[in-house]
N, C-alpha and C positions, 0 to 999 in steps of 0.2 A: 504494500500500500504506500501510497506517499502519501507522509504526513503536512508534506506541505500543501497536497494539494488540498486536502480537508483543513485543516488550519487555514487558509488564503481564505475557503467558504466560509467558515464559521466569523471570521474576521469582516466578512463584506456584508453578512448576515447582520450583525450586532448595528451596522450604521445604517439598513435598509429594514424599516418596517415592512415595507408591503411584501421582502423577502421573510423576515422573519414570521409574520403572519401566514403566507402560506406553508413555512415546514411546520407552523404550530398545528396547524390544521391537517396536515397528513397524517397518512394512516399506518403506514409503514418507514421502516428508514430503508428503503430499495424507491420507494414513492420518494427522499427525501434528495436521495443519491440521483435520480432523475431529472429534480428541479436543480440540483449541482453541474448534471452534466450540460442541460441546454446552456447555465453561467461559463461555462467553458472545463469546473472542474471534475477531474474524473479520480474517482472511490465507490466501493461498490454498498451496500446497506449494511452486512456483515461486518466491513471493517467499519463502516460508522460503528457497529453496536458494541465490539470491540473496544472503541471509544469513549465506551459508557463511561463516566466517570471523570473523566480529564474536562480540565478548564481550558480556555481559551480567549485569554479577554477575558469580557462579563459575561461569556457563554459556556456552562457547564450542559457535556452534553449525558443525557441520562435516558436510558432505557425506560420503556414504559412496561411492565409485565401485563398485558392481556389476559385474562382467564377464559378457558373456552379452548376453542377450536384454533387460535394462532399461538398457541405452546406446543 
């Protein structure tokens, strides 16, 4: 994975609401990794989720546990 390229997104994310609003609004981090690639960067949701936990800036990125059928 590159870390930079998910660090660049999470960084352009934190100065862009209408970006940060819609990954609040997604449903997955493969959905998240999408809105990252048409921005030009490329990580796949996995290594976001991987990611759980680490800051970046004022963006700590965290796993959401789903119950049900996405575990």
């Amino acid at each position: 994975m590159s870390l930079d390229q998910l660090r660049g997104f999470l960084k352009e994310m934190q100065n862009d609401d209408s970006l940060k609003n819609e990954v609040i609004s997604s449903s997955t981090a493969d959905d998240v990794a999408l809105i990252a690639m048409r921005r030009g960067y490329e990580f796949s949701g996995d290594e976001l989720l991987r990611f759980s936990g680490k800051k970046v800036g004022k963006v700590t990125v965290q796993k959401n546990d789903v119950p049900g059928e996405y575990n």
